[in-house]
N, C-alpha and C positions, 0 to 999 in steps of 0.2 A: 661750410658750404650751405648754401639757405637754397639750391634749386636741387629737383629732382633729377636721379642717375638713370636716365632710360636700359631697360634691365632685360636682359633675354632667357629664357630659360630651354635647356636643353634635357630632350628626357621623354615624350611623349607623354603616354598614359598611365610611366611607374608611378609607386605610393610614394619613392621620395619628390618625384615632380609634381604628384599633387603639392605634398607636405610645401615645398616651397612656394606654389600658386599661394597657399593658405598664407604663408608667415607672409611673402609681397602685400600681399590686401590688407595686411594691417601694418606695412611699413611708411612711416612718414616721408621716406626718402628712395625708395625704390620706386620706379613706374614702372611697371608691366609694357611691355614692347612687343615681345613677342614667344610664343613656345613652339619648339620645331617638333611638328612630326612629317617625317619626309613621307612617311606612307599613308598617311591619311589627311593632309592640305585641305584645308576648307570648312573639316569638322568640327563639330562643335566640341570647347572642351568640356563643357558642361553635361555631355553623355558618356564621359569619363569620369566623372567628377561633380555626380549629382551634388552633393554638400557645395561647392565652392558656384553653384548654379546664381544664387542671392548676387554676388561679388563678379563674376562674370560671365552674365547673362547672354550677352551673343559673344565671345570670345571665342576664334577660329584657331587652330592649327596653322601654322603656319609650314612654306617649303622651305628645304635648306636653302634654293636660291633665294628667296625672300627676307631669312634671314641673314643671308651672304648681304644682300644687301644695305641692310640695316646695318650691319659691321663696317663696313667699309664707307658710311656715307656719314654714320652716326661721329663726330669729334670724341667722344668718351661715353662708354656703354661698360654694364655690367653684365657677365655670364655667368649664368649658374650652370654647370655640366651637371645631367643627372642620367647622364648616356650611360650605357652598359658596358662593362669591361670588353677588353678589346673591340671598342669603339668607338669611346670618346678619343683616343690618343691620335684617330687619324682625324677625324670631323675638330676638333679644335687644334689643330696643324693646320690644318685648311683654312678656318676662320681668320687662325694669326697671322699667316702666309698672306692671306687678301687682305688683314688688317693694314699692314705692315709695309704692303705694297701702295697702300691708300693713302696711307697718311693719318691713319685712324687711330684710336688706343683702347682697346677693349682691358679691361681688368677681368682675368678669369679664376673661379674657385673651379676647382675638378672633386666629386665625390666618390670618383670611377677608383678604380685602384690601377689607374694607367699612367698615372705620373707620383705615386707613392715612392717607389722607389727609385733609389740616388743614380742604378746602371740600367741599361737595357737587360744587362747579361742577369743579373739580378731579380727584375720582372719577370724574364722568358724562364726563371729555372722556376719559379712556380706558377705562370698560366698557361705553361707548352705551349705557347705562343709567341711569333714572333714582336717587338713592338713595333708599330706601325711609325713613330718618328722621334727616333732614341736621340738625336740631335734638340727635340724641340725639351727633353728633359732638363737640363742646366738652367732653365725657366721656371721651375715650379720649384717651392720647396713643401714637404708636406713635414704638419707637428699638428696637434691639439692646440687652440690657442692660448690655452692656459700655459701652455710649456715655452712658450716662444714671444716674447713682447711683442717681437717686430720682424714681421716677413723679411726674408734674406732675396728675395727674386720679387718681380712686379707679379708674379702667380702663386697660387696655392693649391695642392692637392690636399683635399680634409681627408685624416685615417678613416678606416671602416669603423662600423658602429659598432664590434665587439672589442677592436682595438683603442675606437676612445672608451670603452670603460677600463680595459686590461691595463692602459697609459695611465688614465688618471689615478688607479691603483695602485701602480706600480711605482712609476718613475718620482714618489718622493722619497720613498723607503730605499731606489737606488743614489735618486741624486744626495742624498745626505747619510748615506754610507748605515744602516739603520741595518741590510741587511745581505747577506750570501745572495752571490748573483745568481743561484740557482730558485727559481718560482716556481709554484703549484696553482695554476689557475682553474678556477669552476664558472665557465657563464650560464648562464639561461636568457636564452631570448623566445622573444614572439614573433608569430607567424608570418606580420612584416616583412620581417626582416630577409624570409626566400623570396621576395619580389611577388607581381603579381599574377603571375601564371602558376597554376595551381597542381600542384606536384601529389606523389605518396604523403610525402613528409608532412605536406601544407596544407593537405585534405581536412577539413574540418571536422569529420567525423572520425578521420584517423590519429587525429591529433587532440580531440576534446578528452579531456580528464586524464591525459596521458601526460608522460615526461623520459625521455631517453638521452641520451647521446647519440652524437654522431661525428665523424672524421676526430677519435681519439686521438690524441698527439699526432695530429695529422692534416690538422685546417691550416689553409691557406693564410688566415691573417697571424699565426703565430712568427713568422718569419718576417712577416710586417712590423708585427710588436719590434720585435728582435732590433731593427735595423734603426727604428724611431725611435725608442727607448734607448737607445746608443746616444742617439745623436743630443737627446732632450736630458741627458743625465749623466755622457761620457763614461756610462759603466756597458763594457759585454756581458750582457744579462743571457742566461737559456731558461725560457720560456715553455712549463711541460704545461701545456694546454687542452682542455678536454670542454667541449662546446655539448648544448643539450637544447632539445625545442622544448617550450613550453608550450602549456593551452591556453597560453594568452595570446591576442594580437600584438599587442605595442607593447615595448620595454625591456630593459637588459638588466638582469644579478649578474654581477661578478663576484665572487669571493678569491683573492689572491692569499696563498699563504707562503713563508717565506722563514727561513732559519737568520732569527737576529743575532749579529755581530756581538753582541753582548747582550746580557738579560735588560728587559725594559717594560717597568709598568703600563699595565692600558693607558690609564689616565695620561703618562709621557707619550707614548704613543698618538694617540688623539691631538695632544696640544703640537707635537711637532707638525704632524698636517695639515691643524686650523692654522696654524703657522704660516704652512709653506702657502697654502691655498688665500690668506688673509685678503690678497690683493685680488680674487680671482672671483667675478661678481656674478656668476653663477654654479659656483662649487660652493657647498655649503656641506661643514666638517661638525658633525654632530656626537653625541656619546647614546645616541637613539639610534638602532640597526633601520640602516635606509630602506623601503619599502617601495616598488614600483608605482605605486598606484598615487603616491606622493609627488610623483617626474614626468607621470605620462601626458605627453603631448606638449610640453614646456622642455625650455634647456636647460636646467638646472639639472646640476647631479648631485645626489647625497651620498655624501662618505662615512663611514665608523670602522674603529677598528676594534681590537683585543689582543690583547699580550699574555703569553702563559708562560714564563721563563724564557726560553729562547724561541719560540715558538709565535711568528707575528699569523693574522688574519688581519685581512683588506678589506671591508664589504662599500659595495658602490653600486648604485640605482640610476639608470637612466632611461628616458626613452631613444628607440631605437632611431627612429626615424626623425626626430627634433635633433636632440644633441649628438644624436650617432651620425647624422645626416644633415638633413636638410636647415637646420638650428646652426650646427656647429660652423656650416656653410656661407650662412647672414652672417651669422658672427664673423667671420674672416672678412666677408665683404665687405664691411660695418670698417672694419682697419683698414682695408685696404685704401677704402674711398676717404678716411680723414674721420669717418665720423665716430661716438663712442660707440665702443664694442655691442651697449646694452640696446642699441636703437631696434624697437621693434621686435622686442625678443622680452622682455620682460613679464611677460602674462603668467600668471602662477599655474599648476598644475589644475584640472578643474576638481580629482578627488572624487572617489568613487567611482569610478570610470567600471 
């Protein structure tokens, strides 16, 4: 395809709708069309989004009816959803509904965790919420793209951002049978990754030079893992998951540990991953412990492992908001639309961040 994909983005004023304003401005193949915020139409985004001011200097807010419109009149558009859980699932219902009625064909990535999972009944048992249009699910399929060559629906919902690093850790030590489907996972993220309304957790001063836990075996994306990692590996994995903030902004450690099926050297270890990973142009499977500050703001993820008799460790780096989000997101778009995976998404980490 040699013309540009007029591209819509859905999200307001969050850090993943920045993140994807940024990665569009440097996309060959995406044009910027439009970003909905139904409560503020007209505003500038660039008083959201001082940094991205250079790239789009009078760029408005748009209304949902404005972009209702644009859906419906556009022949083929791209959506990026970066609406809020139990939101995006009815507002891109809506979109499709008029799409569909039009004669139109949007392609949509969802980063919400509103069409993550395969049932309604499934969703509602962990956001105590109803879903808003459990019909329009049979549409979306959600995986990592590294796990899935080729979308199974015209849609994609992308995991969350602790869940692509716990997948990408995970699901090759399950899919090539390496270990006990029972896991021990450790993330750390940055402060990101609570959105941008500024909480206890997310307070700057409550959170500099500090590091805890929070929602012990008891976060929401564990059971997300659970359901993805099934699908992407055909193993019932249980998933003991313990999440912790860090005093960083951007970026996610995972450390996955796991009891091996039989003893296996690191070095085996490492080579089965560079392995599995070989084809996978921004997974890079090192014998060097991956380090944030190597990933932040690019979609690469770095993986290394360790072996101590039966005893595996996973470590994997990534940014939260690129390949946990907004990255992982192009990246689906990039398949969706014909083009390669790597379009616009290639910028290395800047390093020292």
């Amino acid at each position: 395809m040699s013309h540009t994909v007029p591209t819509i983005v859905l999200g307001g004023t969050g850090y993943v709708a920045g993140e994807l304003l940024r990665l569009i401005a440097g996309h060959p193949k995406l044009e910027l069309k439009a970003i909905l915020s139904d409560s503020q139409p007209g505003e500038l985004v660039s008083k959201a989004f001082p940094h991205l001011a250079s790239v789009y200097p009078q760029l408005q807010y748009s209304s949902l009816e404005q972009v209702s419109q644009l859906v419906t009149t556009l022949p083929k558009s791209a959506i990026l959803a970066a609406a809020p859980h139990g939101v995006s699932h009815k507002l891109l219902d809506g979109l499709l509904a008029a799409a569909e009625q039009a004669g139109t064909h949007p392609v949509v990535v969802d980063i919400s965790a509103d069409y993550r999972y395969a049932t309604a009944e499934a969703y509602e048992a962990v956001y105590k919420h109803t879903h808003g249009a459990p019909s329009r699910i049979k549409d979306f399929t959600c995986a990592v793209p590294e796990h899935l060559s080729q979308a199974l629906t015209k849609h994609v919902a992308h995991p969350g951002c602790f869940a692509t690093s716990l997948l990408l850790s995970s699901v090759p030590l399950l899919k090539l049978g390496l270990v006990e489907p029972r896991l021990f996972a450790s993330a750390i993220t940055g402060s990101t990754g609570s959105g941008r309304t500024p909480t206890a957790g997310t307070h700057h001063p409550q959170r500099h030079s500090d590091l805890y836990a929070y929602n012990p075996l008891a976060h929401r994306h564990a059971p997300e893992v659970t359901e993805i990692a099934l699908a992407a590996s055909g193993v019932q994995a249980e998933f003991c998951f313990v999440p912790h903030s860090g005093p960083f902004a951007r970026g996610i450690h995972t450390t996955i540990q796991a009891t091996a099926v039989k003893p296996i050297k690191t070095a085996d270890l490492v080579a089965a991953l560079r392995e599995f990973y070989q084809h996978s142009p921004f997974v890079r499977v090192s014998n060097d412990m991956p380090r944030i500050k190597d990933v932040v703001t690019s979609n690469y993820a770095h993986i290394s492992a360790a072996a101590n008799g039966n005893t595996i460790a996973v470590m994997c780096a990534i940014d939260n908001l690129t390949k946990g989000a907004a990255g992982g997101a192009v990246q689906w778009m990039n398949r969706l639309l014909g083009f390669d995976e790597t379009l616009g998404l290639i910028t290395p980490a800047p390093g020292w961040t």
